[in-house]
C-alpha positions as CSV (number, residue, x, y, z in Angstrom):
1,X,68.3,91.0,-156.5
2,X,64.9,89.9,-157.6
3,X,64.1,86.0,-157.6
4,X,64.6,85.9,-161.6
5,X,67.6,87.7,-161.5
6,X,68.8,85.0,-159.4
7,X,67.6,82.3,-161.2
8,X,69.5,84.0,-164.4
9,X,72.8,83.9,-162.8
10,X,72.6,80.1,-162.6
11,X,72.3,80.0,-166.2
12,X,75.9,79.4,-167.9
13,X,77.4,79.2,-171.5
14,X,80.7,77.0,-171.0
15,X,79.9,74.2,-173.4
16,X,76.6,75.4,-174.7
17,X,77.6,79.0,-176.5
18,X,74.3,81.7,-177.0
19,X,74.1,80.7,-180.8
20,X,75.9,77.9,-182.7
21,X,79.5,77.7,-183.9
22,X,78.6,77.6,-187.7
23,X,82.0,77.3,-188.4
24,X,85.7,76.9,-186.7
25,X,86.2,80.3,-187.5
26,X,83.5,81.7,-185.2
27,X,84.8,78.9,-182.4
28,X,88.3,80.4,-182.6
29,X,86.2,83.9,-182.6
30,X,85.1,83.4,-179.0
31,X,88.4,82.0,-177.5
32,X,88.4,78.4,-179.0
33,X,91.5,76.6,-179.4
34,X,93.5,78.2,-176.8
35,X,93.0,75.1,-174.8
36,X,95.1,73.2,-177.2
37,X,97.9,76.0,-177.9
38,X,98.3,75.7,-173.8
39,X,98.2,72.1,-173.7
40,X,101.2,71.8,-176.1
41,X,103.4,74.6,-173.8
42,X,103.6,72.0,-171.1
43,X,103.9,69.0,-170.4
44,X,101.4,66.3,-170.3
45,X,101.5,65.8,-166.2
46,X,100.6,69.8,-166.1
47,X,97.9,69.1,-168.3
48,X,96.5,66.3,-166.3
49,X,97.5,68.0,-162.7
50,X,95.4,70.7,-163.8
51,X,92.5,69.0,-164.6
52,X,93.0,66.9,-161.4
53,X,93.0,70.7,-159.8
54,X,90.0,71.0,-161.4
55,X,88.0,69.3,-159.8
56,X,86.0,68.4,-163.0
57,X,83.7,65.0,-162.7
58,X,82.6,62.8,-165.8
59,X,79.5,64.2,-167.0
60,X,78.5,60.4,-168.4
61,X,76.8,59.6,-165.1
62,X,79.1,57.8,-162.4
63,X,80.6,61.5,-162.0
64,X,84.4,60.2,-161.7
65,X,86.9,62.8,-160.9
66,X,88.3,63.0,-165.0
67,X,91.7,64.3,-163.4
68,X,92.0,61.1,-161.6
69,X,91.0,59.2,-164.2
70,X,93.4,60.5,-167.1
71,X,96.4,59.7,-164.4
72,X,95.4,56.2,-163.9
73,X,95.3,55.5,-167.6
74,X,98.2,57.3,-168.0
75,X,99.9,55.1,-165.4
76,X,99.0,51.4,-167.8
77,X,100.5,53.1,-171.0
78,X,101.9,50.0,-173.3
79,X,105.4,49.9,-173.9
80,X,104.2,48.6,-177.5
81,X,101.0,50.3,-179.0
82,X,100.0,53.6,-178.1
83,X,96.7,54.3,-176.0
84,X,93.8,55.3,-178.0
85,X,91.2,58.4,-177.0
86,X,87.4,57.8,-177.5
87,X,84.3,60.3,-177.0
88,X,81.1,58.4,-176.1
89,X,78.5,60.0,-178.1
90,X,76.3,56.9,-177.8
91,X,73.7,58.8,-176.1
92,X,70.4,56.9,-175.0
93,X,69.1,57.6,-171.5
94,X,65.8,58.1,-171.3
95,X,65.2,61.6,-170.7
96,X,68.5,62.8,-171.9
97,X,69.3,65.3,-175.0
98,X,72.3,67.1,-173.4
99,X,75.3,65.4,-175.2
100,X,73.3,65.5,-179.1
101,X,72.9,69.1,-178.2
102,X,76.4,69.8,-177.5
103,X,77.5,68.4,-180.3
104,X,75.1,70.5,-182.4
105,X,76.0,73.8,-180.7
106,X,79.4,73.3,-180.3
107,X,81.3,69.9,-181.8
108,X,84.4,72.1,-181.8
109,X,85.0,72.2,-178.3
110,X,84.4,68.3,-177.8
111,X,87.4,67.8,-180.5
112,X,89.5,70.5,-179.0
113,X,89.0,68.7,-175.5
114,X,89.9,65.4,-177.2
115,X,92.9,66.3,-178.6
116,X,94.2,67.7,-175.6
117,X,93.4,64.4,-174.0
118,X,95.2,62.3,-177.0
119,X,98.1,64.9,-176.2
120,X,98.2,64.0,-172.6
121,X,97.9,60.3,-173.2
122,X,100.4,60.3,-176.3
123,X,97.4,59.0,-178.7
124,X,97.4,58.6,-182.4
125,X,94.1,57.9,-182.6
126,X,90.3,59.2,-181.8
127,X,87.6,57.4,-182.1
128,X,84.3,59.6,-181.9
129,X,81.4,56.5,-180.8
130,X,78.1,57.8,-181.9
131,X,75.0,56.3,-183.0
132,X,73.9,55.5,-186.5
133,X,70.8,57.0,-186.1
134,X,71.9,60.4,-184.9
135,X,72.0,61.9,-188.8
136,X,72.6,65.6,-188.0
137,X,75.2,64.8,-184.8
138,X,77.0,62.7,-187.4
139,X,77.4,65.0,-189.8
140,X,78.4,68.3,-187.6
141,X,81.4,65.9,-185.9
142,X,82.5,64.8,-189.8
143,X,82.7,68.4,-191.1
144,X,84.2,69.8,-187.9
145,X,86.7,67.0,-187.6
146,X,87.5,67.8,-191.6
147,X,88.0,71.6,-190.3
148,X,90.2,71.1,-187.4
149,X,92.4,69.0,-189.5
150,X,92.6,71.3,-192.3
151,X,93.6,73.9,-189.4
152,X,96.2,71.7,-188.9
153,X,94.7,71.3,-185.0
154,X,95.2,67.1,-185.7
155,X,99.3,67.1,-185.7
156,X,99.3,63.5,-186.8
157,X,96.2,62.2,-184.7
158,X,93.5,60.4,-186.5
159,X,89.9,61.7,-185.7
160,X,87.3,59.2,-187.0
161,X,83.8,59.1,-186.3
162,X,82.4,55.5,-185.6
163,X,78.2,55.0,-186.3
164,X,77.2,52.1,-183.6
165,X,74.0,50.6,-183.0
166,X,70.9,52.1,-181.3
167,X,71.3,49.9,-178.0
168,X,70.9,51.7,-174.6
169,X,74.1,49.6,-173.6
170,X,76.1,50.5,-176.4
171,X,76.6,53.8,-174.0
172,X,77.8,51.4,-171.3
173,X,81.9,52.0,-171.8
174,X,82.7,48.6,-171.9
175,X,80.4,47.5,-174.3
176,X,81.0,50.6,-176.5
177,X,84.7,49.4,-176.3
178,X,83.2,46.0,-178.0
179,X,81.6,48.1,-180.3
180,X,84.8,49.9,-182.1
181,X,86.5,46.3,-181.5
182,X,84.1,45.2,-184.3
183,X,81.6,43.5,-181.7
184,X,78.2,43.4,-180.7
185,X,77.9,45.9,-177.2
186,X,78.1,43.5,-174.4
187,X,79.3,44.8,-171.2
188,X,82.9,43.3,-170.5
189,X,84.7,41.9,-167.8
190,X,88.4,43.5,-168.6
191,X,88.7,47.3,-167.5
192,X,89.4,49.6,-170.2
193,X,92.8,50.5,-168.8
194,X,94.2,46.8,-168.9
195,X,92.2,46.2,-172.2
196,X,91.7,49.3,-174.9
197,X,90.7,49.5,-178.9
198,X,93.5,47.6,-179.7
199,X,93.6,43.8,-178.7
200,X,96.5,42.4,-178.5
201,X,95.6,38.3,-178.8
202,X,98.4,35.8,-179.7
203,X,96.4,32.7,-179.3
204,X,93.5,31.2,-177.3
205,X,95.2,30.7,-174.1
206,X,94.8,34.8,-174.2
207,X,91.1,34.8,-174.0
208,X,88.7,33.4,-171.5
209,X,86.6,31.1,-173.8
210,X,83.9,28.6,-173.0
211,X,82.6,31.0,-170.0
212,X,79.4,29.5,-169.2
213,X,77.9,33.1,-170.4
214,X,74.2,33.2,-171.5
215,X,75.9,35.2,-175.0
216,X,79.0,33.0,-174.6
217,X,81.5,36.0,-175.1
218,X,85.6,35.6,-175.5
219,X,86.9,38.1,-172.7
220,X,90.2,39.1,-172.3
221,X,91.8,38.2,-169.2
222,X,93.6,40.4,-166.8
223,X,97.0,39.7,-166.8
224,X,99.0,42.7,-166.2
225,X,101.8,41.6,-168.1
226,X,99.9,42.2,-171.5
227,X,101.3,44.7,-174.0
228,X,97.6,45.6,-174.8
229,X,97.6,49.7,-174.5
230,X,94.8,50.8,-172.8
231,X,92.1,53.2,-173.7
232,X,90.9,56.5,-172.6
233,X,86.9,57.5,-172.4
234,X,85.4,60.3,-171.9
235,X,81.6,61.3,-172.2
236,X,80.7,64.4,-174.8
237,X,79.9,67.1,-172.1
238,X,83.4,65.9,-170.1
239,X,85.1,66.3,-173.0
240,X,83.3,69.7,-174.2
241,X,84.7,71.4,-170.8
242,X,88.3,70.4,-171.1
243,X,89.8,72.9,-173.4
244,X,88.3,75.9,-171.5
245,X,90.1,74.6,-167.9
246,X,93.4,74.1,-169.5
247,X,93.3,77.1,-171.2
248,X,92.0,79.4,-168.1
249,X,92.9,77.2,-165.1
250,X,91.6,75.1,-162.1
251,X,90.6,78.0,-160.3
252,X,88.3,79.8,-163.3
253,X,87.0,76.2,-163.3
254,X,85.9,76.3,-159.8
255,X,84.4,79.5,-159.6
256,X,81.1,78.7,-160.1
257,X,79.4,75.2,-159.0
258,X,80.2,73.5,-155.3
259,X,83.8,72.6,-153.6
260,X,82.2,68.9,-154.5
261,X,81.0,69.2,-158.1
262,X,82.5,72.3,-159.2
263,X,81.8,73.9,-162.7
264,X,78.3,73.3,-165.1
265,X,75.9,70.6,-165.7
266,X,73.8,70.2,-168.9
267,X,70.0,69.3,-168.0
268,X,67.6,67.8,-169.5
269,X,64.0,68.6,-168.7
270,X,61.2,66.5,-170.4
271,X,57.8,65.4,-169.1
272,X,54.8,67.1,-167.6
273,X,56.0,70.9,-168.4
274,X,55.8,73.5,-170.7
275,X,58.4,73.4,-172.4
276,X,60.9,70.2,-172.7
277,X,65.0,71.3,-173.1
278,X,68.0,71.9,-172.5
279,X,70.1,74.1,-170.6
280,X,73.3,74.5,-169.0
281,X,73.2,75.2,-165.5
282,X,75.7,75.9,-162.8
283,X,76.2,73.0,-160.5
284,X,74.2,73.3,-157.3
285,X,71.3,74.8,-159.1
286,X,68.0,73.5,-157.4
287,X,66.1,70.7,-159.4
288,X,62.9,73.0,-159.1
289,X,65.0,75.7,-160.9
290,X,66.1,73.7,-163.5
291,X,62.5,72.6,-164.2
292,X,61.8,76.2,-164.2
293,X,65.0,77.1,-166.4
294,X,65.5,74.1,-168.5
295,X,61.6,73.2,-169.1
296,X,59.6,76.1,-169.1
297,X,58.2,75.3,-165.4
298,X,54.9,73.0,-164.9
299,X,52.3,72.6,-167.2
300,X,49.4,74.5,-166.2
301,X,48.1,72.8,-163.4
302,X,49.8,70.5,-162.9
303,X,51.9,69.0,-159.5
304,X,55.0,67.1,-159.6
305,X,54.2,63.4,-158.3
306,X,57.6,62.1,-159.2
307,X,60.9,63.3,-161.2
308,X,62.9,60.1,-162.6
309,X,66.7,60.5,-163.3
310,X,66.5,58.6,-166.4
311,X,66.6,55.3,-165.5
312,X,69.8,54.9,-164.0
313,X,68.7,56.2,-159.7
314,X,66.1,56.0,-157.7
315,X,63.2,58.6,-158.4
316,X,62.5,61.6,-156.5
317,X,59.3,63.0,-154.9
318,X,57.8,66.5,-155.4
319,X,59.3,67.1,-151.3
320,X,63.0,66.7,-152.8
321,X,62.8,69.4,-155.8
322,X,64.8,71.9,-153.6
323,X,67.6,69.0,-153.6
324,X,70.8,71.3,-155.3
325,X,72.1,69.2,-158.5
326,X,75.3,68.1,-157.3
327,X,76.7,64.8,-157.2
328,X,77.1,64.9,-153.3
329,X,73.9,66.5,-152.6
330,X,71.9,63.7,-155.1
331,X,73.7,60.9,-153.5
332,X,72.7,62.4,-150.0
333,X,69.4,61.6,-150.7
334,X,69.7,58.5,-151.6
335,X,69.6,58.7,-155.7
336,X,72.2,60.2,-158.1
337,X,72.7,62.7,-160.5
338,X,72.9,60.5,-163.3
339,X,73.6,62.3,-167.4
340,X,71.0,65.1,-165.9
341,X,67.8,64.0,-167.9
342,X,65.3,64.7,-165.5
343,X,62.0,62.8,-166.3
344,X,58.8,65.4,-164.8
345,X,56.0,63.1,-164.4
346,X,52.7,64.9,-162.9
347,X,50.4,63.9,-160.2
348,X,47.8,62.8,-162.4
349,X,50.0,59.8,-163.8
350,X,49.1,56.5,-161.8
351,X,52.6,55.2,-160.2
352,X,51.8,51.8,-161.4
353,X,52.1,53.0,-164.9
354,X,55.3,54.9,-164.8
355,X,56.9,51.7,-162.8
356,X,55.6,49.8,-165.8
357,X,57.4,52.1,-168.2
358,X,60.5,51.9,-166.9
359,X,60.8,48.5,-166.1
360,X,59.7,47.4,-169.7
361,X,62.5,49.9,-170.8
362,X,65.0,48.3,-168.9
363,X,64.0,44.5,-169.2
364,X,64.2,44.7,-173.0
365,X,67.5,46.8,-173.2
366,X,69.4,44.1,-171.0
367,X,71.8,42.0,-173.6
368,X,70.9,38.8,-171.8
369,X,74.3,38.0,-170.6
370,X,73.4,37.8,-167.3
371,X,70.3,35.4,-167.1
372,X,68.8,37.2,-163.5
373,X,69.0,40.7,-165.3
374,X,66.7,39.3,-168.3
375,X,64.6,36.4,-166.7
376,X,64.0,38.5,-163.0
377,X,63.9,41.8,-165.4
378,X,61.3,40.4,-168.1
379,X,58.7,39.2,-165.2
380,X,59.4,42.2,-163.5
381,X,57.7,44.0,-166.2
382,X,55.2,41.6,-167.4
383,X,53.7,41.4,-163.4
384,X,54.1,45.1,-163.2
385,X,51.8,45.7,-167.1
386,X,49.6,43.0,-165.5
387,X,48.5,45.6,-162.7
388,X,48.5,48.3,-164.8
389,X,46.1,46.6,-167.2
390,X,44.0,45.6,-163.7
391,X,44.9,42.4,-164.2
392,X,47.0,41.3,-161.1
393,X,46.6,38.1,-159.5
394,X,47.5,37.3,-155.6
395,X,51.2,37.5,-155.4
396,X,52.2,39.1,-157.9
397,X,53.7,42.1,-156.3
398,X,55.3,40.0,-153.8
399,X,56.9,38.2,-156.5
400,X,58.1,41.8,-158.2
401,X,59.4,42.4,-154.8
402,X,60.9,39.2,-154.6
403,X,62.6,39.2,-157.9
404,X,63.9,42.7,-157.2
405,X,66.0,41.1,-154.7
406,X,67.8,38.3,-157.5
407,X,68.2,40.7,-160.3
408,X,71.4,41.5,-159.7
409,X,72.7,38.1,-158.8
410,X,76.1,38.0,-160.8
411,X,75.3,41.2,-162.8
412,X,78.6,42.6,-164.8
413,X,76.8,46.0,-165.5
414,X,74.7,48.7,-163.7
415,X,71.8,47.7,-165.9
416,X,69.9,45.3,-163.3
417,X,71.0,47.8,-160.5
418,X,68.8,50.6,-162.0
419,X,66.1,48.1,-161.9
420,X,66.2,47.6,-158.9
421,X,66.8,51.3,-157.9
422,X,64.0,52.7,-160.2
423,X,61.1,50.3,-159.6
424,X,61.9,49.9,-156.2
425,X,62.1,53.2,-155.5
426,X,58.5,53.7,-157.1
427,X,57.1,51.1,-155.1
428,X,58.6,52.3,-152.0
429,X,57.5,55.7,-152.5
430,X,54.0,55.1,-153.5
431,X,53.6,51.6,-151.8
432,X,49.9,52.5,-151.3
433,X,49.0,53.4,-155.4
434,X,51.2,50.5,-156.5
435,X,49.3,48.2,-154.1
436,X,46.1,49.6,-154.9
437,X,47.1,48.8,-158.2
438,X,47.4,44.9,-157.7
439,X,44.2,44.4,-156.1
440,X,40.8,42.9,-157.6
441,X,38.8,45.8,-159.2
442,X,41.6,48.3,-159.5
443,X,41.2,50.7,-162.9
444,X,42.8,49.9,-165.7
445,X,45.7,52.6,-167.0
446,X,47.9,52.5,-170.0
447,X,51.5,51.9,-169.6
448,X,53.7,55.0,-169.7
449,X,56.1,55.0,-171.9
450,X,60.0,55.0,-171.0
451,X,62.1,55.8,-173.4
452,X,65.0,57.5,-175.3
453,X,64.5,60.6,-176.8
454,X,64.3,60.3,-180.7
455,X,64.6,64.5,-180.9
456,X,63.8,67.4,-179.0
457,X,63.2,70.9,-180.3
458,X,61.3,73.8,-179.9
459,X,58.4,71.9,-181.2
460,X,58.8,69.2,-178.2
461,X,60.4,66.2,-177.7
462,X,59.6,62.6,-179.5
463,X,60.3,59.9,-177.8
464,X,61.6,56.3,-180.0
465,X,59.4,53.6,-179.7
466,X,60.6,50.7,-178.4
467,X,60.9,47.7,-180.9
468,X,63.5,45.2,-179.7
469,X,61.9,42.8,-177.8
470,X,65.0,40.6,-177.4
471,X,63.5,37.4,-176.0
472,X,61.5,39.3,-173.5
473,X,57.7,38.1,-174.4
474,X,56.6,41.6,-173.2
475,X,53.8,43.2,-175.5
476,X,55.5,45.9,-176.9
């Protein structure tokens, strides 16, 4: 077997089909919708044994065992209101394309895999969590959700599609949860499978109110007794792979991937390389061949210095592109496989500019609930654009250090965690560029820009300008 036809058989079409389903009819064509037809031979524990069987992980970036998962929720169902089913389509990692081009390809299969879910957890109701701005992702899920109903696929389950706002923490699952509860997305307190889409509030006493919270939110408190159902969440890709495992079993599952993180992962590949995409790739795939698979390979040239996970796990250096992309063999490392947006940065980008980036990302992205996260996060980045503008005074690094340490002082997301993670990792790794960096006379170099992808195509990728400041005083 030659090299390339090894690196072809780690290519897969699970979720992400040759050419697009134009229609239901050509999903049905290539097997779709058997998933569901199994699904409602058996009962609902078969359903979710089998997934548990499976060995499938969430594909939204913690990579939680979705078996597992399903059962606990299952286990909280309300004696009074059913529980509810969302897809989070609220896609904004830096680097990351994978779930808008699922849902381009192949929205049929993400509905399918929904359905079975709301079957398992005795739903009535989908919600569908995108983002405003995603036009063409809006539309495909409207018109497929109109065909699968017409096809009678729904059996008395509403589908909706909700349009959210363009926050990176609107993809955080509590705060999407806010969202569809007709609030703005602030991480929450209350786990989903105590508290779902459907408050149930009889008075004040039922709320935690005057908090003490920078955004002074109303959480609900965690009394077990509550007849609030709870909710079920799943990510797009997670949700694309379940009709194909309950319709051809744990084991067809497992065939390909690791004993660990069996099955597919989408990748994103942007950066310094020839060509930024997508691809879906069998789990324990080699990050170098998915650079080569996913992105074209290198741009002529040009040397990996770093490869960013988004901004979500600590980055990883051109020695660690032979690391397999698995969730057990990213976490041996030290980082994590995150939503698989891999972030290519070459070795003629100055490590102070790409620590700059990200921290700026992150610092005006947090919601502010959690004063460390913004105050430590904002200075964080304005120290960090001070170097990279050559502009550093004496101790300022030791101060970024030093506020790396208190950003995540009472933190109720992962948000100040990746901060820490990603610009610590960066000044660990090139401690002697960074520090270079922050000395009297060093070169001025623009800040690199860390962001979410706007669109990527065969023309490239476009990356959205960051706007909000949020309070931040950065110079956007």
């Amino acid at each position: 077997m030659t090299e390339l036809d090894h690196q072809e058989t780690r290519v897969d079409n699970r979720v992400l089909p040759p050419l697009p389903y134009d229609s239901l009819a050509d999903y049905i064509a290539a097997g779709g919708g058997k998933g569901l037809e199994a699904a409602r031979a058996v009962s609902a524990d078969t359903v979710i044994e089998e997934l548990v069987a499976s060995g499938l992980r969430g594909r939204g970036g913690a990579g939680f065992p979705t078996g597992v998962k399903w059962r606990t929720i299952k286990s909280f169902a309300s004696d009074t209101l059913n529980t509810s089913v969302v897809v989070n389509a609220a896609e904004g990692e830096p680097g990351t394309y994978k779930d808008r081009t699922i849902i381009r390809v192949n929205p049929y299969a993400v509905l399918e895999g929904a359905l079975i879910a709301a079957r398992a957890m005795d739903a009535k109701s989908i919600v569908v969590a995108t983002k405003a701005e995603f036009k063409d992702e809006i539309e495909r899920l409207r018109g497929a959700t109109a065909e699968i109903a017409a096809a009678g696929w729904c059996d008395g389950i509403h589908v909706r599609v909700l349009e959210g706002p363009s926050e990176y923490l609107y993809g955080e699952e509590t705060a999407l949860l806010e969202v569809i509860d007709g609030r703005p997305p602030f991480p929450r307190i209350a786990p989903p499978f105590r508290r779902g889409v459907d408050e149930v509030v009889k008075s004040d006493a039922d709320v935690e109110s005057g908090s003490g919270l920078p955004a002074d939110v109303r959480m609900a408190t965690t009394d077990e007794s509550s007849a609030a159902p709870p909710v079920l969440v799943n990510n797009v890709e997670t949700m694309a792979n379940i009709a194909a495992i309950i319709a051809k079993g744990a084991e067809w599952f497992r065939s390909v991937g690791t004993p660990e993180s069996p099955g597919t992962i989408v990748c994103t590949i942007t950066g310094a390389v020839r060509k930024p995409g997508v691809a879906e790739l069998r789990m324990g795939t080699s990050l170098r061949e998915a650079i080569d698979q996913a992105g074209g390979g290198l741009l002529p040239g040009a040397q990996v210095k770093a490869v960013l996970v988004g901004v979500s796990n600590t980055v990883l250096t051109a020695d660690q592109l032979d690391t397999e992309l698995s969730y057990e063999a990213m976490k041996a490392i030290g980082s994590g496989l995150g939503s698989a947006g891999f972030i290519v940065v070459g070795d003629n980008t100055v490590a102070i500019s790409v620590a700059a980036g990200a921290s700026r990302f992150l610092a005006v992205e947090s919601c502010g609930q959690c004063t460390p996260c913004k105050q430590d996060g904002a200075e964080i980045a304005e120290l960090l654009e001070k170097m990279a503008r050559a502009q550093a005074e004496p101790g300022d690094l030791a101060t970024v250090r030093t506020r790396l340490g208190t950003i995540t002082v009472g933190a109720r997301c992962s948000l100040a965690t990746q901060h820490q993670a990603v610009v610590g990792s960066l000044l660990d790794a090139f401690a002697e560029q960074i520090e270079a960096s922050a000395e009297p006379g060093a070169t001025r170099v623009d800040v690199e820009l860390i962001a979410a992808l706007e669109f990527l195509d065969d023309q490239g990728a476009r990356l959205r300008r960051l706007v909000r400041q949020q309070a931040t005083g950065l110079d956007l």
